[in-house]
C-alpha positions as CSV (number, residue, x, y, z in Angstrom):
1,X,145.4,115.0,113.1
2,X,143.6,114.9,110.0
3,X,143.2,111.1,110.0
4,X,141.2,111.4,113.2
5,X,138.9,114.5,111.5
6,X,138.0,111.8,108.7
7,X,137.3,108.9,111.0
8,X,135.5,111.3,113.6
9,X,133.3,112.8,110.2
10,X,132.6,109.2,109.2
11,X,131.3,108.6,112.4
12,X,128.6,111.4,112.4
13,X,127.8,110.6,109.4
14,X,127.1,107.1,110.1
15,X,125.2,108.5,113.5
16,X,123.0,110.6,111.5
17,X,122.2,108.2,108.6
18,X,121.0,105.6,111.9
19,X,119.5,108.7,113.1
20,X,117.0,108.6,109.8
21,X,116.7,104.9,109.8
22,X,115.1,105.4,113.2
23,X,112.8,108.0,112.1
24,X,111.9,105.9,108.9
25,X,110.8,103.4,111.4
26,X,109.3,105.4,113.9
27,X,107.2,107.1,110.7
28,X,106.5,104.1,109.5
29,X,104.7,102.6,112.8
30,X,102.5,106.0,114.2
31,X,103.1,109.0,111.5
32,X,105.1,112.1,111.1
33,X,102.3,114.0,113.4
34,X,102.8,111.7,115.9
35,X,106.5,111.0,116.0
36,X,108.8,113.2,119.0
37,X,112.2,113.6,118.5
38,X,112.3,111.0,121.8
39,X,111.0,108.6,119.8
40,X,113.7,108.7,117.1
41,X,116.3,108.5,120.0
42,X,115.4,105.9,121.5
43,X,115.0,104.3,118.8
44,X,118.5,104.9,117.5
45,X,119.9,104.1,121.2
46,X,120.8,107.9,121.8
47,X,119.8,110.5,124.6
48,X,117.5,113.1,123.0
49,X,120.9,115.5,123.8
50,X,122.9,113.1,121.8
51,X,120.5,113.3,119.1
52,X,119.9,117.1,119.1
53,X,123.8,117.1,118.0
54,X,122.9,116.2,114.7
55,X,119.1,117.3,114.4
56,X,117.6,120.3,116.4
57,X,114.2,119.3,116.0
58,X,111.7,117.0,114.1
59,X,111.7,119.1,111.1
60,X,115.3,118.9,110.5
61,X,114.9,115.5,110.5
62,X,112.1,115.4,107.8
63,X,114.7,118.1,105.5
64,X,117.3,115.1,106.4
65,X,114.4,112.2,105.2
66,X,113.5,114.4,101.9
67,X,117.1,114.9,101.2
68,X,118.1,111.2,101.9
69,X,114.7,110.4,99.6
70,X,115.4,112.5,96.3
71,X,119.1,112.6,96.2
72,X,119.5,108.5,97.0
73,X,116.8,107.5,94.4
74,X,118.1,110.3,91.9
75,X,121.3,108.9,91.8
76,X,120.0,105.2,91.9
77,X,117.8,105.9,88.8
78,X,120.5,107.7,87.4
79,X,122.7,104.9,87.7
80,X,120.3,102.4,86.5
81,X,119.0,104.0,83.4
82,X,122.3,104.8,81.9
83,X,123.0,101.0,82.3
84,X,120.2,99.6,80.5
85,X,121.9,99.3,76.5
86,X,118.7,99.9,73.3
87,X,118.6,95.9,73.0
88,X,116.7,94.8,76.0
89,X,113.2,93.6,75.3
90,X,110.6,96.2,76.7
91,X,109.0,94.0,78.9
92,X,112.4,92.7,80.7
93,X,113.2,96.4,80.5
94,X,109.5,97.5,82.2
95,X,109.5,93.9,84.3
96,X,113.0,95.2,85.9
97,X,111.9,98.8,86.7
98,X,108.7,98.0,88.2
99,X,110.7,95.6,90.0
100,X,112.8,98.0,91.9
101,X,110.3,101.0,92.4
102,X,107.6,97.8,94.1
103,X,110.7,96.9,96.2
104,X,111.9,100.5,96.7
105,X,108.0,100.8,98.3
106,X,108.5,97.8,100.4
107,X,112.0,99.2,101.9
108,X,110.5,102.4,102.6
109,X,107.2,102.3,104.1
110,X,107.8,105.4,105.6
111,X,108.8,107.4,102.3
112,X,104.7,107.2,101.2
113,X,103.7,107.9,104.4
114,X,105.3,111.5,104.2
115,X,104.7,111.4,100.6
116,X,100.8,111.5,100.6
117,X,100.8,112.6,104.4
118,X,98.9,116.2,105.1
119,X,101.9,117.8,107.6
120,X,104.8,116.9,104.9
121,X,102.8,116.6,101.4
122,X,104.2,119.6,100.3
123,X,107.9,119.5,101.6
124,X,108.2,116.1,100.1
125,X,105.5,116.5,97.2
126,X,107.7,119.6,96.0
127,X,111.3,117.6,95.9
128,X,109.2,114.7,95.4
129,X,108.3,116.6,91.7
130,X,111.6,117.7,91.0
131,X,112.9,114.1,91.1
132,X,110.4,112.3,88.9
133,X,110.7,115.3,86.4
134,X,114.5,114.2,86.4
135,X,113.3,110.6,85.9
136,X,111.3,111.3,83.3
137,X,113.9,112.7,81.3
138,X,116.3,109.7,82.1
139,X,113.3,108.0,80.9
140,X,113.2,109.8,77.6
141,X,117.1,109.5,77.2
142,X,116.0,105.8,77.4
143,X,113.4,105.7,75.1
144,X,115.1,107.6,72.3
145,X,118.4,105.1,72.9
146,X,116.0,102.6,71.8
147,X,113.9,104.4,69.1
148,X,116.3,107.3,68.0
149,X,113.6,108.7,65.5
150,X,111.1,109.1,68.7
151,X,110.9,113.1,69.1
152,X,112.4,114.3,72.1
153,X,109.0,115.9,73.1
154,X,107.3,112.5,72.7
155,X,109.6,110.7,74.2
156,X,109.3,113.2,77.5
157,X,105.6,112.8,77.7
158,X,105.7,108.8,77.7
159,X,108.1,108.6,80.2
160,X,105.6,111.3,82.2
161,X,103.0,109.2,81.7
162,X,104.5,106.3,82.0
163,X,105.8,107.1,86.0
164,X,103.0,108.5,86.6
165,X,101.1,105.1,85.8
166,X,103.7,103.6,88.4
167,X,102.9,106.6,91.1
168,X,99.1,105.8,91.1
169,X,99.3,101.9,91.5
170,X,102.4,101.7,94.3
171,X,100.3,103.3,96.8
172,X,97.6,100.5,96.1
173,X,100.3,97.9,97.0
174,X,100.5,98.2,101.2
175,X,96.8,97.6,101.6
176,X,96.7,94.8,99.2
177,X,96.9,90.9,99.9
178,X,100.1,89.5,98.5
179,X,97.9,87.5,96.2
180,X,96.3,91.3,95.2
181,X,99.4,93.1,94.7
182,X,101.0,90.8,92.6
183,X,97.9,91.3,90.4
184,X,98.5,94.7,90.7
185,X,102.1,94.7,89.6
186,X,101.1,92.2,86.9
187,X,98.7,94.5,85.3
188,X,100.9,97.7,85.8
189,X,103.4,95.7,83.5
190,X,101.5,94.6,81.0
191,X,99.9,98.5,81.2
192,X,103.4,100.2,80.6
193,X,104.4,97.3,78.0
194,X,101.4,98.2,75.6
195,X,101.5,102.1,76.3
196,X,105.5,102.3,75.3
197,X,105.1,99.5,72.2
């Protein structure tokens, strides 16, 4: 009996994480404003009754969206800072980070489009907040590995500075030529490399 709970909890979960990656998509094409809960289930290849199961109505799925958002990318960051050891160079350090938050923006068109749009701004902006105040102080932890005399204070307000740097050029990437945005991420490098020397 138990067996069958796990598998039959496994599979729910697995419906509703293809339940978001339908709404990610649907997003991604016309908008939160714009998106119906029919939308997201035909997208998923469910009956709006299946999909009501799970999600009630299009604002639980943006609470599911802001929750898969903060707590995925927390624990990514999380994971990926406290791997990084003091001795690599701060430019394959910056180079690698940039990396991942261009191709975290690529893999989640839909993520900036509730980010910076006017019906979710401040669900998202809020939790939006509280994760890149926790990144910034993974950031600091970082930056004091590597310069342990680098007051804690100081060391907060690079890394705030220094994501915030990232936050304003990201959204310049989607309208930019490929040509453009690797300009863009070029330039954001070499910006982060000089401010943190």
């Amino acid at each position: 009996m138990p067996e069958r709970t796990v598998r039959r909890q496994a599979r729910g979960l697995k419906r509703m994480a293809e339940i978001l990656d339908a709404a990610e998509s649907v997003i991604a094409e016309v908008g939160y404003p714009d998106m119906t809960t029919n939308q997201v289930a035909a997208r998923a290849g469910l009956s709006p009754g299946s999909l009501y199961q799970f999600f009630r109505n299009k604002e639980e799925i943006l609470d599911g969206l802001v929750s898969r958002y903060t707590d995925d990318r927390d624990e990514f960051w999380a994971a990926r800072l406290a791997a990084i050891t003091p001795d690599v160079p701060l430019e394959t350090l910056v180079g690698q980070l940039v990396d991942e938050s261009v191709a975290f923006k690529a893999d989640s068109p839909a993520y900036w489009s509730l980010l910076y749009g006017s019906a979710t701004g401040d669900r998202l902006a809020a939790a939006s907040q509280r994760m890149h105040a926790s990144l910034a102080e993974r950031i600091a932890a970082l930056l004091r590995r590597r310069s342990p005399e680098l007051p804690q204070e100081r060391a907060l307000l690079n890394a705030t500075m220094a994501l915030a740097m990232v936050k304003a050029v990201l959204p310049m990437l989607g309208p930019a030529t490929p040509e453009r945005g690797a300009e863009l991420v070029a330039e954001l490098k070499l910006m982060l490399v000089r401010y943190l020397t």
